[in-house]
N, C-alpha and C positions, 0 to 999 in steps of 0.2 A: 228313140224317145222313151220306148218302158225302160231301158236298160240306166237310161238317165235318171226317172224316176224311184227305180229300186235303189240306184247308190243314193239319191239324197235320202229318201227313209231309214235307210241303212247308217247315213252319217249322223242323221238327224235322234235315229234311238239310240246311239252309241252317246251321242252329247247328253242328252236324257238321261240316262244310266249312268255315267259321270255324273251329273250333276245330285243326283240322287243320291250317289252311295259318298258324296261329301259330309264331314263332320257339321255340326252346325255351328254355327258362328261362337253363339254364348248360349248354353242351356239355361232355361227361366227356372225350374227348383234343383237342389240343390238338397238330399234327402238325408237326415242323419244316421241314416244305412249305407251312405255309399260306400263303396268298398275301399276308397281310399284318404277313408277318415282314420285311420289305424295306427298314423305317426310315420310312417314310414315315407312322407315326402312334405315337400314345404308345402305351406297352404298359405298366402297372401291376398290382399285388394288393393289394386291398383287402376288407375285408368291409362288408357289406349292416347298416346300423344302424337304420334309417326307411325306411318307403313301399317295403317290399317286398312282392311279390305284386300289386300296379299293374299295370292290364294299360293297352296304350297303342297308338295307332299313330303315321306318323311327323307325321301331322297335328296328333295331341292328345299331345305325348309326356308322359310322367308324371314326378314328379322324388322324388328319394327324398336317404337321407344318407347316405355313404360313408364308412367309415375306412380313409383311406390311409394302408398301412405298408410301400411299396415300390416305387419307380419302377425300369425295365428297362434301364440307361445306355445309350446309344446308339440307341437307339428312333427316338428324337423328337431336330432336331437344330436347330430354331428356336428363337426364345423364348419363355418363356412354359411350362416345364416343370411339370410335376406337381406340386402342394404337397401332402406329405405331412399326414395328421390326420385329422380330420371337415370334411365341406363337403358343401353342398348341392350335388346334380349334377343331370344331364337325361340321360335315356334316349331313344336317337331309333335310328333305320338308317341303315345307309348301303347303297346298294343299286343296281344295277346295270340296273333295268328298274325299269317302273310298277309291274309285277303286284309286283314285290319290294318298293316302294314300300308299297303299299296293303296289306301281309300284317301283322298285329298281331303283339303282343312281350307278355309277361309281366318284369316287374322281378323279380328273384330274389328268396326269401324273406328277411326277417329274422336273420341270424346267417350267413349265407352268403359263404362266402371265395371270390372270384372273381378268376382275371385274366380284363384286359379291355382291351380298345383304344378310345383315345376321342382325344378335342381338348379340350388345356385353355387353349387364347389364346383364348376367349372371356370373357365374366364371370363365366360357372359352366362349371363340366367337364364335357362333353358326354362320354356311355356310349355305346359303338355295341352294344347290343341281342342285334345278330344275329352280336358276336363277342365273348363272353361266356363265357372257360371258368371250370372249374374248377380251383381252387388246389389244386395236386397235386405232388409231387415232379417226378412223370413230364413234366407239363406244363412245369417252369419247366428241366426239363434238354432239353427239348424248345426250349424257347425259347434257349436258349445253342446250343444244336446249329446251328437255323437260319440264326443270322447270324453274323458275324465276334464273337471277343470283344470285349469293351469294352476289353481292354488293349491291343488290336491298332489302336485305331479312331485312336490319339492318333499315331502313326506313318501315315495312310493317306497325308496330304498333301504330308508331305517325301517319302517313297518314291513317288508322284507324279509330282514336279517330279525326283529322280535318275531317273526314267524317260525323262525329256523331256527334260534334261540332257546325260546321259551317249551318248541317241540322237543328239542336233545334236551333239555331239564329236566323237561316232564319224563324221558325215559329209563332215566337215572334216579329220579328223584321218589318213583313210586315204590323203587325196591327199599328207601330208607322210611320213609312216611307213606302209605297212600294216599293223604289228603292232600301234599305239598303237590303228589306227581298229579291228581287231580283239579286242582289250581294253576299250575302251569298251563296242563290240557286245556283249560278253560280261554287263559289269556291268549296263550297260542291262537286257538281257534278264532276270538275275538279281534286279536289282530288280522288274521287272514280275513273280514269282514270288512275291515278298515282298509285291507291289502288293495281289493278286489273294487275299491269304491275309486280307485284312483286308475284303474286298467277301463283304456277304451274300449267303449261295447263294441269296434268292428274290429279289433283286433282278431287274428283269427290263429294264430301259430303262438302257442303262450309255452315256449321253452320253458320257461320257472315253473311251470308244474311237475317237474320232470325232477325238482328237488325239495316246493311243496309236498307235493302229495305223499310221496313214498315215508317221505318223517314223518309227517304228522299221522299217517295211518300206523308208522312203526311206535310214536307216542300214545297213540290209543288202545291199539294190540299191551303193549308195554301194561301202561294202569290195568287194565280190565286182567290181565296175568296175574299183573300184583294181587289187586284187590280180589281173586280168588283165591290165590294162595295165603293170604290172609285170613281171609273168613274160613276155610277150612282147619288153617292153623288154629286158629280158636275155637271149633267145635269140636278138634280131638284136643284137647289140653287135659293132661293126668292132675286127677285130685292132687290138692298139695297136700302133702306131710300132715294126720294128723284128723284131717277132714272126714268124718266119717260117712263111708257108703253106705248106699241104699241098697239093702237087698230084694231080691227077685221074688216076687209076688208068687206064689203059686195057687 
């Protein structure tokens, strides 16, 4: 009889601990720091039509039917974007460690308005599980909060290239005028303000600075060269012809 008792408590905390280290269905906020507000995967709102309630892990994922009525523009910047309607999709994780790996998910109920981040270049549109919110005002101003707007994103590339531009100008242009290679630095710099207003706050790996930075620090070294050898040019300049000197006070 104890030995009965120990295995149900035994099977009884094991189902506990399951159940516990499951995803939750649909997260309530949705915070404009998440870390995968950055573009690097789709972001969509949809509700739950089929095979809600599914529980899955990422081994067995489960698949259910989605009505898509809203992709996130800018999100997702490959091919192969989100097709709006019903479709059949796959619920799986995406996960950062084994133990995250092996932690089971529940499909959201039946009727349930969810955003949600997934991958749709495959044959069916894959749901990431364990970032699964809820469709809420708060969330989807949340989600505009976190990144650049989508009207800024169509401008990132040419304000870009006037970065890179107007920096190599500037570093030519202060050995012919100082003021030109000054004006350059200027607009340069004023674009990069302009650049920087269209890159999402959670991006976290920003390669383009790797061709920002070093020019426009090479345009600014540049002018300030110039514009010393300048001004010293002109405090030693020899009387012209004719001009009579001052002599030495004794």
């Amino acid at each position: 009889m104890r030995v009965t008792r120990i295995v149900l408590c035994l099977l009884f905390a094991a189902g506990c601990a399951e159940e516990r280290s499951d995803y939750p269905d649909v997260r309530e906020e949705l915070s404009n720091t998440h870390k995968q507000l950055g573009g690097g995967m789709a972001l969509f709102a949809a509700t739950v039509v089929d095979g809600g309630g599914a529980k899955g892990k990422s081994g067995n994922p489960p698949h259910a039917v989605l009505d898509v009525s809203k992709e996130f523009s800018g999100q997702f910047v490959a091919p192969g974007r989100v097709k709006l309607g019903k479709q059949d999709v796959t619920f799986r994780i995406i996960s950062a460690s084994q133990s995250e790996e092996n932690r089971g998910f529940r499909v959201p109920a039946n009727g349930t308005r969810i955003i949600a981040f997934g991958d749709p270049t495959g044959s069916a549109l894959v749901v990431y599980a364990n970032h699964v919110f809820a469709d809420t005002e708060a969330n989807q101003a949340a989600i505009m909060g976190g990144r650049a707007p989508a009207t800024g994103l169509a401008f990132q590339f040419p304000l870009f290239l006037g970065v890179l531009g107007f920096a190599l100008a500037a570093i030519f242009l202060a050995w012919f005028r100082v003021k030109y290679g000054v004006i350059a630095l200027a607009v340069s710099i004023a674009l990069w303000f302009g650049y920087e207003s269209t890159i999402s706050t959670q991006t976290n790996i920003r390669v383009d600075l790797l061709l920002l930075l070093p020019l426009v620090l090479a345009a600014t070294i540049s002018v300030g060269v110039a514009a010393a050898r300048g001004n010293r040019g002109r405090s030693g300049t020899k009387p012209r012809p004719g001009t009579p000197r001052r002599r030495d006070r004794r």
